[in-house]
N, CA, C, O and CB atoms as a CASP TS submission, in Angstrom:
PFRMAT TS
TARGET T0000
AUTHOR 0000-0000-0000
METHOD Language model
MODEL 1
PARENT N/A
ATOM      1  N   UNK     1      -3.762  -4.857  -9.106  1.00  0.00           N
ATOM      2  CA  UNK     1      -4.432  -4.183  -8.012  1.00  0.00           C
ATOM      3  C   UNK     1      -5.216  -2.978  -8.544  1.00  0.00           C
ATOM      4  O   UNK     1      -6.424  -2.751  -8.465  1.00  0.00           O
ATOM      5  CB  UNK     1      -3.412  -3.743  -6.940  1.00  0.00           C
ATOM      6  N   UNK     2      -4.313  -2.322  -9.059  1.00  0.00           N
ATOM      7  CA  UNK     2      -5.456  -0.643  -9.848  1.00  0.00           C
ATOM      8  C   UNK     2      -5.292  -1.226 -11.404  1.00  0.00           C
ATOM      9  O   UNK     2      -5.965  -0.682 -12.279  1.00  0.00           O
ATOM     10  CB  UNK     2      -4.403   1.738  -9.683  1.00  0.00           C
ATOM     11  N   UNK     3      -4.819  -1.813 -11.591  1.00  0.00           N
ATOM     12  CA  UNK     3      -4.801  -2.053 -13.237  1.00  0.00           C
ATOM     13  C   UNK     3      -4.827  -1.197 -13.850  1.00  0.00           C
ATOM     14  O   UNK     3      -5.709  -0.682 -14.537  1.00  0.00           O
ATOM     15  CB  UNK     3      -5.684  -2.685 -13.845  1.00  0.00           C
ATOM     16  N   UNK     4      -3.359  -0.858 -13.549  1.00  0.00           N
ATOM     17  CA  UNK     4      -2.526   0.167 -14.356  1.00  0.00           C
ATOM     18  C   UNK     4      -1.801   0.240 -15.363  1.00  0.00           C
ATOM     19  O   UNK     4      -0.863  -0.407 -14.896  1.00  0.00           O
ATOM     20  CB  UNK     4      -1.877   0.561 -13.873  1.00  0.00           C
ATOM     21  N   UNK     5      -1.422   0.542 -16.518  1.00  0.00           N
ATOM     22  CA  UNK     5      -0.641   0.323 -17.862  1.00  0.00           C
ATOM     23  C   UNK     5       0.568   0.967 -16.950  1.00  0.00           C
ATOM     24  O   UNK     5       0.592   1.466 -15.825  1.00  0.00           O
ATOM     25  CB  UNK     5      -1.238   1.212 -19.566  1.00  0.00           C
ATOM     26  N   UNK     6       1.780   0.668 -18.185  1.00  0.00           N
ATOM     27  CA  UNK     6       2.951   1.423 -17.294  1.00  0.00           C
ATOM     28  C   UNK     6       3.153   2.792 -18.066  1.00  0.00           C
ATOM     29  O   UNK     6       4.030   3.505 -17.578  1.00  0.00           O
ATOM     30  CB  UNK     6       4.558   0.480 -17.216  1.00  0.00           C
ATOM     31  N   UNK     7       2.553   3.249 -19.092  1.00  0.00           N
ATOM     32  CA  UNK     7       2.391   4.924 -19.075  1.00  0.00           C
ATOM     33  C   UNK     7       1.659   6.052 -18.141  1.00  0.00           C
ATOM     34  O   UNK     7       1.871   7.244 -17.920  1.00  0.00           O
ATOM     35  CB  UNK     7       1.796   5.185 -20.178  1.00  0.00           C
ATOM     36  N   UNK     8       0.640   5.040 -17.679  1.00  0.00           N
ATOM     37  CA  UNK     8       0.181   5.895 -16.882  1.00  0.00           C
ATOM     38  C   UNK     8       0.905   5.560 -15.339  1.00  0.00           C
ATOM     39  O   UNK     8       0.452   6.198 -14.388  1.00  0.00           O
ATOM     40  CB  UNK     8      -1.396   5.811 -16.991  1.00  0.00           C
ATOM     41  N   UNK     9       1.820   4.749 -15.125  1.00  0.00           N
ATOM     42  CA  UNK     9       2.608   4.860 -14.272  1.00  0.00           C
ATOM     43  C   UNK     9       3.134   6.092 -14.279  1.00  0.00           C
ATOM     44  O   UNK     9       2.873   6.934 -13.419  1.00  0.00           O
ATOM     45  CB  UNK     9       3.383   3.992 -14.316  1.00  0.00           C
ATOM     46  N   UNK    10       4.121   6.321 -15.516  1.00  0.00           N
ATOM     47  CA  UNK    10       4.934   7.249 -15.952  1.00  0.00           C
ATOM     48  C   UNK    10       4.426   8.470 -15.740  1.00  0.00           C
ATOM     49  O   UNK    10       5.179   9.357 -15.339  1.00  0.00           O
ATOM     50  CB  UNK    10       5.247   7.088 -17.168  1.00  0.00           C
ATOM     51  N   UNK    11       2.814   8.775 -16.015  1.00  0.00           N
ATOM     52  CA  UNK    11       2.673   9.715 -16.136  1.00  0.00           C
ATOM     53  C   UNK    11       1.950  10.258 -14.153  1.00  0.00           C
ATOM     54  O   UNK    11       1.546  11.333 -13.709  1.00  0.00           O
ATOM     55  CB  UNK    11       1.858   9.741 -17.628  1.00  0.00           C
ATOM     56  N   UNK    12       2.078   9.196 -13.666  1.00  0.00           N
ATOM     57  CA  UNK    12       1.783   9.335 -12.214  1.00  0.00           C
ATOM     58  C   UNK    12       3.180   9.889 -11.685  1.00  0.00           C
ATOM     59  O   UNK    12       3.219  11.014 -11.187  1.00  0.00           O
ATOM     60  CB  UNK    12       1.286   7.842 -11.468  1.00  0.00           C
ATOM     61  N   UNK    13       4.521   8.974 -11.806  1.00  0.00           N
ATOM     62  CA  UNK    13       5.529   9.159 -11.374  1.00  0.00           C
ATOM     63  C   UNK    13       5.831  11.171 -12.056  1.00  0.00           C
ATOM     64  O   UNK    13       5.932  12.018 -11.169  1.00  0.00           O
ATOM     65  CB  UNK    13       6.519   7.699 -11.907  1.00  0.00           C
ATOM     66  N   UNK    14       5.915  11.561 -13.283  1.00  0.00           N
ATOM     67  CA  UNK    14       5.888  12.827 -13.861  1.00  0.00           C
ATOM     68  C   UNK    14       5.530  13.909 -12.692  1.00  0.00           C
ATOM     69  O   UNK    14       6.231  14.717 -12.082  1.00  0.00           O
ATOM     70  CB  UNK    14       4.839  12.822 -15.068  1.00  0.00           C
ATOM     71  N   UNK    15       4.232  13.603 -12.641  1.00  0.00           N
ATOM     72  CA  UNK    15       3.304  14.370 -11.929  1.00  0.00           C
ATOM     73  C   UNK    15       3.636  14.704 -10.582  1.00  0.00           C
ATOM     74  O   UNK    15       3.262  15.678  -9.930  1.00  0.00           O
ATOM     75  CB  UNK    15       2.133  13.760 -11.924  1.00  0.00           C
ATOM     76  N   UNK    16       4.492  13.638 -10.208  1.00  0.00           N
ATOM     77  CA  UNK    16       4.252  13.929  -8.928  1.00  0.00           C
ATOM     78  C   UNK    16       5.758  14.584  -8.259  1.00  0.00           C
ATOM     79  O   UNK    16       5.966  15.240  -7.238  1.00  0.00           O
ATOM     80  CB  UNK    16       3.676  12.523  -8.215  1.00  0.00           C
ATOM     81  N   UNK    17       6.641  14.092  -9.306  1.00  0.00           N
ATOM     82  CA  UNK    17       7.903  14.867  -9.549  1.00  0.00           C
ATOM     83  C   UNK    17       8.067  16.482 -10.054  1.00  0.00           C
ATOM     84  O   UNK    17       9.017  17.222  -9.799  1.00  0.00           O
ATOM     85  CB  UNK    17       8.529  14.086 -10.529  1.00  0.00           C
ATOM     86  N   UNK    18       6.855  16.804 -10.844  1.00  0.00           N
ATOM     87  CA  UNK    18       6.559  17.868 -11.103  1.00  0.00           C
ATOM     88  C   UNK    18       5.922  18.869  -9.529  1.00  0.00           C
ATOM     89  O   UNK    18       6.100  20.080  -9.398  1.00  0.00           O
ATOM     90  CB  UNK    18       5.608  17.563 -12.324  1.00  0.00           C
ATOM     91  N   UNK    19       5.219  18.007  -8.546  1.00  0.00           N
ATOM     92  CA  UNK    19       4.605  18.691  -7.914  1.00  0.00           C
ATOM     93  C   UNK    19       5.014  19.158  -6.593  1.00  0.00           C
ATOM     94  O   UNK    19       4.810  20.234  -6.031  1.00  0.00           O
ATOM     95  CB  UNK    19       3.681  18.204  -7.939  1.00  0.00           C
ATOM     96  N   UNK    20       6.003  17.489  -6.006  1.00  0.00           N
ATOM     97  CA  UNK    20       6.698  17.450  -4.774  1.00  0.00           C
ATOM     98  C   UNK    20       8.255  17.758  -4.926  1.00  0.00           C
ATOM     99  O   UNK    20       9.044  18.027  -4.021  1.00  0.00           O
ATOM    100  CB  UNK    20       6.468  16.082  -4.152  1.00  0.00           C
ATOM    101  N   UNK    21       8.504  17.651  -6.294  1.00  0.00           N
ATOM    102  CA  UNK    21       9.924  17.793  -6.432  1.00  0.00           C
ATOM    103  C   UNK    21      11.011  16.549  -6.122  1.00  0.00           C
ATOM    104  O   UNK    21      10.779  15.739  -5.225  1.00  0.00           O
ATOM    105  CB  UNK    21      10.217  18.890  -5.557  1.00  0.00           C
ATOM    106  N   UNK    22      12.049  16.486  -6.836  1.00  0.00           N
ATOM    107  CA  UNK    22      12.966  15.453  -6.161  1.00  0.00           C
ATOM    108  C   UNK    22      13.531  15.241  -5.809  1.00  0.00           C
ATOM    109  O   UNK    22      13.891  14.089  -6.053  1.00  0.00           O
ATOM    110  CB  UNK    22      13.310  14.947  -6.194  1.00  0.00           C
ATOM    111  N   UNK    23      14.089  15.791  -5.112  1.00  0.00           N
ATOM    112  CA  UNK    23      14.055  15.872  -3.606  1.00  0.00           C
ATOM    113  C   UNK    23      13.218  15.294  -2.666  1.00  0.00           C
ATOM    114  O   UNK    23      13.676  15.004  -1.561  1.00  0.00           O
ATOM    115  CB  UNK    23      13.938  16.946  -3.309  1.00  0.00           C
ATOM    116  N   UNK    24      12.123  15.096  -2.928  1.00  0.00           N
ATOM    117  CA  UNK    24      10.885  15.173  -1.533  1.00  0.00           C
ATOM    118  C   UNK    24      10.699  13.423  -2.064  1.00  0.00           C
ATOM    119  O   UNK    24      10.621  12.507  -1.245  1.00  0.00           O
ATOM    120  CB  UNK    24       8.882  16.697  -1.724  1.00  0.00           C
ATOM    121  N   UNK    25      10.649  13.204  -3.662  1.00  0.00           N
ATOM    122  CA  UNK    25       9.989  11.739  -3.420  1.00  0.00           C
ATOM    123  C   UNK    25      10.256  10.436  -2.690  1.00  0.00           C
ATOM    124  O   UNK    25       9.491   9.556  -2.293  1.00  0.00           O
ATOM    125  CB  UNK    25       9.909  11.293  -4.407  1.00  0.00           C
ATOM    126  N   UNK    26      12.062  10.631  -2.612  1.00  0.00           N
ATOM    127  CA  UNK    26      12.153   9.217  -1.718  1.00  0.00           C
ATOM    128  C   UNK    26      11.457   8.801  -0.372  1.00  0.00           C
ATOM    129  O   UNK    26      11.123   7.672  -0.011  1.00  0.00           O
ATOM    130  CB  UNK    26      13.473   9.072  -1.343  1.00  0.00           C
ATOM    131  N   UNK    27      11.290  10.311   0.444  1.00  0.00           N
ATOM    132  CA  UNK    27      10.942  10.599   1.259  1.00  0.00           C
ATOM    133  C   UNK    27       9.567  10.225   1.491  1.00  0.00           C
ATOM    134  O   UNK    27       9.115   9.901   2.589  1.00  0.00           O
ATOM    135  CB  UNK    27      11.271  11.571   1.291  1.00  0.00           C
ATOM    136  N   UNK    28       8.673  10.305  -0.009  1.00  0.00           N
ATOM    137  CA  UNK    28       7.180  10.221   0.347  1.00  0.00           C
ATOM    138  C   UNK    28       7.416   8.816  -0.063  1.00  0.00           C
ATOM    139  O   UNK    28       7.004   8.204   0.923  1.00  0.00           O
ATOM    140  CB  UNK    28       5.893  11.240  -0.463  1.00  0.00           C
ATOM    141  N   UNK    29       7.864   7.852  -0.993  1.00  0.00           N
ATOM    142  CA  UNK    29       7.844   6.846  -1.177  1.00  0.00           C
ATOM    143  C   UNK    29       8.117   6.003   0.265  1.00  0.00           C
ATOM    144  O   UNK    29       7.356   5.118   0.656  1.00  0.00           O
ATOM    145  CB  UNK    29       8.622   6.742  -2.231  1.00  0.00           C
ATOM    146  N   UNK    30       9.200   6.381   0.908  1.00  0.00           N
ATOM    147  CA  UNK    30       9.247   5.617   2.483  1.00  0.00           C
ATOM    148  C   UNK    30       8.181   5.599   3.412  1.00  0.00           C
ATOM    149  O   UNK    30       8.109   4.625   4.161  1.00  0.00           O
ATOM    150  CB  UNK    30      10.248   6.195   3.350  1.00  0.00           C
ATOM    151  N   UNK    31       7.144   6.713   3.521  1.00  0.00           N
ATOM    152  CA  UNK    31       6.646   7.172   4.253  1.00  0.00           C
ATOM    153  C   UNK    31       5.232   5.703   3.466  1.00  0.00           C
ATOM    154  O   UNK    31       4.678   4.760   4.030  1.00  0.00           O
ATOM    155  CB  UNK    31       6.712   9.058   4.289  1.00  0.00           C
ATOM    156  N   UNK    32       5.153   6.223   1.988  1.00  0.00           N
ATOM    157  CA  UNK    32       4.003   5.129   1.431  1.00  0.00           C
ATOM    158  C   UNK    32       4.012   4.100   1.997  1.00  0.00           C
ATOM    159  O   UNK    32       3.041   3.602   2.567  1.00  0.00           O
ATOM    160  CB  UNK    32       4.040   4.688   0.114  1.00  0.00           C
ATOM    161  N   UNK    33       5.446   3.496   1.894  1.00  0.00           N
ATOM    162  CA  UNK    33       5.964   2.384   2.058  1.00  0.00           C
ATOM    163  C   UNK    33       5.579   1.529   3.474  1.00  0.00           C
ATOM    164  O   UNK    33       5.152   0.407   3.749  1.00  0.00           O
ATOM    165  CB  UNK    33       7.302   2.680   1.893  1.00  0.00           C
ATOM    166  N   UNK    34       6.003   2.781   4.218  1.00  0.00           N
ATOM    167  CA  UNK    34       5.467   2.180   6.120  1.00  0.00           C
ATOM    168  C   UNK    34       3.888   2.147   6.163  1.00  0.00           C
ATOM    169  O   UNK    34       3.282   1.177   6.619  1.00  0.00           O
ATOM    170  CB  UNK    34       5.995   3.592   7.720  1.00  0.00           C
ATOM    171  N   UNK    35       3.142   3.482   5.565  1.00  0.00           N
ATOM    172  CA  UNK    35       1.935   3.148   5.667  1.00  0.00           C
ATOM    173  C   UNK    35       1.191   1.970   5.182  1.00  0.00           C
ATOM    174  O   UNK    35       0.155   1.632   5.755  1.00  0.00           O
ATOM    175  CB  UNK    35       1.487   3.980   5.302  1.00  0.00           C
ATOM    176  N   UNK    36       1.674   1.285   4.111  1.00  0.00           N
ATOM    177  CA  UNK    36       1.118   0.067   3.320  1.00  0.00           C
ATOM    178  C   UNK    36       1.651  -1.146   4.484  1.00  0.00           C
ATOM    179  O   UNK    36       0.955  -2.066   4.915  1.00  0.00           O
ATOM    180  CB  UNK    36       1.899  -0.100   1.469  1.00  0.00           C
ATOM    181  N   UNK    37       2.858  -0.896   4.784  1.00  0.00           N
ATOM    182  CA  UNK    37       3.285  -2.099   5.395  1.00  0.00           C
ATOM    183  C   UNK    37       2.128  -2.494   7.047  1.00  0.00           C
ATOM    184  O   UNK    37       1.578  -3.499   7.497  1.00  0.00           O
ATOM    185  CB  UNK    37       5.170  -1.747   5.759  1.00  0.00           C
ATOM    186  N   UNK    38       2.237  -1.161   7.421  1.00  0.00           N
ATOM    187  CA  UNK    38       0.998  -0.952   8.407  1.00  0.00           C
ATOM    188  C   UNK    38      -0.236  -1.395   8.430  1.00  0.00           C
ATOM    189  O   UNK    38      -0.813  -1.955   9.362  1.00  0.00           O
ATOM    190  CB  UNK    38       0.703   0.098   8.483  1.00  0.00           C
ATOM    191  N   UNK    39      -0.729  -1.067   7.114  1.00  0.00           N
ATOM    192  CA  UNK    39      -1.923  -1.664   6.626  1.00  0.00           C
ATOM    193  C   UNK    39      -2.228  -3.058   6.793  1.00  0.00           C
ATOM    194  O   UNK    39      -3.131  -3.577   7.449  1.00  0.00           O
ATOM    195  CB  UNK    39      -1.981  -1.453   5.395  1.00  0.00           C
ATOM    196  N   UNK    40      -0.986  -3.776   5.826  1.00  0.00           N
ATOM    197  CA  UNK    40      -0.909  -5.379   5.862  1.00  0.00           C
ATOM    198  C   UNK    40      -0.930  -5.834   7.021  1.00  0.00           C
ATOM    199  O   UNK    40      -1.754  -6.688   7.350  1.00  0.00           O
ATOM    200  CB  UNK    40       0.220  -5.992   5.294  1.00  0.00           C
ATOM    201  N   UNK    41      -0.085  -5.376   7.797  1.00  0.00           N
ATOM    202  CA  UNK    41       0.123  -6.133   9.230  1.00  0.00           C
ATOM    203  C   UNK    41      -1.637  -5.948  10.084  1.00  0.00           C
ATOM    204  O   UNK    41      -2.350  -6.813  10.593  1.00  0.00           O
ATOM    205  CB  UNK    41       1.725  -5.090  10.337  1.00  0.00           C
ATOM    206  N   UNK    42      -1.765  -5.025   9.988  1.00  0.00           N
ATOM    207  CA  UNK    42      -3.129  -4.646  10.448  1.00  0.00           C
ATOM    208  C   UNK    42      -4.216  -5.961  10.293  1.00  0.00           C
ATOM    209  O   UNK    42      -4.917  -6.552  11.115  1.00  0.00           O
ATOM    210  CB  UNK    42      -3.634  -3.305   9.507  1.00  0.00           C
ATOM    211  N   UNK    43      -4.010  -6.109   8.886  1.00  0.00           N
ATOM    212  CA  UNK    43      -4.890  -7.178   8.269  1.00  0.00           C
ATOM    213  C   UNK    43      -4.897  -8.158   8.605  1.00  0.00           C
ATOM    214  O   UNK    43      -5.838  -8.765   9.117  1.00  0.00           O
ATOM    215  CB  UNK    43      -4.824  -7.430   7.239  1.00  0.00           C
ATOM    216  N   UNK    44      -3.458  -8.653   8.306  1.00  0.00           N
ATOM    217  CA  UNK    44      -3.142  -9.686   8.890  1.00  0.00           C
ATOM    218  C   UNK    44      -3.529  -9.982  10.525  1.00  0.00           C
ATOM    219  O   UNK    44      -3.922 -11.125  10.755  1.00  0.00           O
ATOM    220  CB  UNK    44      -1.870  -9.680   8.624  1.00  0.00           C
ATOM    221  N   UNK    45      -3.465  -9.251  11.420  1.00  0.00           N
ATOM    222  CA  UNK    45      -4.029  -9.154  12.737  1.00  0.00           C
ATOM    223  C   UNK    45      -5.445  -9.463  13.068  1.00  0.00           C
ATOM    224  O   UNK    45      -5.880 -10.285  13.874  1.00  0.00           O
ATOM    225  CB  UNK    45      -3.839  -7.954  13.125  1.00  0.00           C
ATOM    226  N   UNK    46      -6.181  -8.504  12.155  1.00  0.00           N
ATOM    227  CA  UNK    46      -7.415  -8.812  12.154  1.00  0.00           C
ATOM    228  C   UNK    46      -8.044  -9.835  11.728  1.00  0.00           C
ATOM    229  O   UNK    46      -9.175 -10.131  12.114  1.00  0.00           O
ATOM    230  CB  UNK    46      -7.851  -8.129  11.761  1.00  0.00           C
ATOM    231  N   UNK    47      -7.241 -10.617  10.714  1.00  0.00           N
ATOM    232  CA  UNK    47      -7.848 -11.921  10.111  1.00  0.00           C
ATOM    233  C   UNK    47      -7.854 -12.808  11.109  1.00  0.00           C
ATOM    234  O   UNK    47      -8.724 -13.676  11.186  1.00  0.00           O
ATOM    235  CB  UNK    47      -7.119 -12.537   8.921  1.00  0.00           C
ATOM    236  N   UNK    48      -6.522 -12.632  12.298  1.00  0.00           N
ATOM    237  CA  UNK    48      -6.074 -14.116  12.712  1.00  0.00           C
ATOM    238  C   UNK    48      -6.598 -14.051  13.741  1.00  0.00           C
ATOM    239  O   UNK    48      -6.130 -14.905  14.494  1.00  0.00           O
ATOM    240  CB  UNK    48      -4.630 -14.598  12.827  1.00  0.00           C
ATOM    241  N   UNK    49      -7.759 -13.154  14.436  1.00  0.00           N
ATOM    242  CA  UNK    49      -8.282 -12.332  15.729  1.00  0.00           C
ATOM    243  C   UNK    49      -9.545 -13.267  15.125  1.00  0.00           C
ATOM    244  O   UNK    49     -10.480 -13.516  15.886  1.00  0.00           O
ATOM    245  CB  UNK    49      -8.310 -10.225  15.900  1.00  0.00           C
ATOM    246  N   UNK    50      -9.554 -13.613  14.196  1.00  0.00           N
ATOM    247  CA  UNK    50     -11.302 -13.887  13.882  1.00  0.00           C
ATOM    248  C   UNK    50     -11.345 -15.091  14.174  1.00  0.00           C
ATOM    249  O   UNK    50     -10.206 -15.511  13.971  1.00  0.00           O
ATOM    250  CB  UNK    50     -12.004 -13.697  12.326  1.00  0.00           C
ATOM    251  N   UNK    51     -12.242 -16.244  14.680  1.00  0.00           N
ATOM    252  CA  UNK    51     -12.687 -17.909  15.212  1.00  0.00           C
ATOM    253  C   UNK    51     -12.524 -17.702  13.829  1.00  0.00           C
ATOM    254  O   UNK    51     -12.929 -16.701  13.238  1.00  0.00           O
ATOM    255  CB  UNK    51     -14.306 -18.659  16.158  1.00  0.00           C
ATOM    256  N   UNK    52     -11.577 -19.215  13.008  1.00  0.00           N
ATOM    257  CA  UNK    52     -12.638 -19.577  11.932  1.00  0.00           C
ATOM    258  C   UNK    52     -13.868 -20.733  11.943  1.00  0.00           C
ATOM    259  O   UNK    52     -14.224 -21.237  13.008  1.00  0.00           O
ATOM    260  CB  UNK    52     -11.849 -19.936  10.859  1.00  0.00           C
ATOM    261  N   UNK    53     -14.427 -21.071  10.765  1.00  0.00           N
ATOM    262  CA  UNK    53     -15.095 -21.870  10.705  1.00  0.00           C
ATOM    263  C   UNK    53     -14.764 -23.153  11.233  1.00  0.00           C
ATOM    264  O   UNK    53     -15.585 -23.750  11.929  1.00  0.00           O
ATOM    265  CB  UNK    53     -15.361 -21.824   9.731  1.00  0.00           C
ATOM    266  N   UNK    54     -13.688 -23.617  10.983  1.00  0.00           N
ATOM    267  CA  UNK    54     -13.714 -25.069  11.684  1.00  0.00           C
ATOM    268  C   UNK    54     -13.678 -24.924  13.901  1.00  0.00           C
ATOM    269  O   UNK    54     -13.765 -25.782  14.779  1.00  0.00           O
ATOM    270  CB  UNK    54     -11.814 -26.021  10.856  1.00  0.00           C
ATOM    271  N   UNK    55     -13.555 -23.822  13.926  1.00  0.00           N
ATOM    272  CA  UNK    55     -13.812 -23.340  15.239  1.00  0.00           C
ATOM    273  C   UNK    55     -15.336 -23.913  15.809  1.00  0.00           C
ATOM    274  O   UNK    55     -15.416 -24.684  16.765  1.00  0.00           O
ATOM    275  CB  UNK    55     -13.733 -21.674  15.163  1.00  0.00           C
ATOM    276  N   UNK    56     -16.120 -23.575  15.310  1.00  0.00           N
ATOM    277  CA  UNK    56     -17.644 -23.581  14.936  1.00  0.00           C
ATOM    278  C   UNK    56     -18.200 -24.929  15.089  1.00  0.00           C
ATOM    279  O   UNK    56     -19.115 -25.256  15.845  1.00  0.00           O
ATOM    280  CB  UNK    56     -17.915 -23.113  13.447  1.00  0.00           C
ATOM    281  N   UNK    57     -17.542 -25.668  14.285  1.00  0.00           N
ATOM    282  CA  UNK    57     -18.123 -27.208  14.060  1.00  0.00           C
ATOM    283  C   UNK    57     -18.041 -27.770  15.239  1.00  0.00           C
ATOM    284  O   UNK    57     -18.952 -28.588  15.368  1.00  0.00           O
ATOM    285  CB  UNK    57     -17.367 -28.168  13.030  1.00  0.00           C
ATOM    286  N   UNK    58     -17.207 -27.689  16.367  1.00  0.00           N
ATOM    287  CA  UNK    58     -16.469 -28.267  17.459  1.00  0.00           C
ATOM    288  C   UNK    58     -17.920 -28.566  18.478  1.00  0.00           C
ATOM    289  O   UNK    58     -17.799 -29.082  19.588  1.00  0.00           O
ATOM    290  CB  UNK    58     -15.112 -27.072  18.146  1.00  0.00           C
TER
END
């Protein structure tokens, strides 16, 4: 998806432990977590909202 190596994972995960503390990350990871899941479903909604093509031919 971002075509990421896994150091610069590491050095994402670092960073952000350095910034939010840890304490705070599970917290933002859940929060990622619902927003992505949100996203998908979204998509998914919108795809299946659309006529497809074999709609068309009829």
């Amino acid at each position: 998806m971002f075509n990421l190596g896994w150091t610069e994972v590491v050095i994402i995960l670092l960073v952000a432990v350095v910034i939010f503390g840890p304490k705070k990350i599970p917290e933002l990871g859940s929060t990622f977590g619902k927003t992505l899941r949100g996203f998908k479903e979204g998509m998914t909604q919108a795809n299946s909202n659309q006529p497809s093509d074999q709609d068309d031919r009829d």
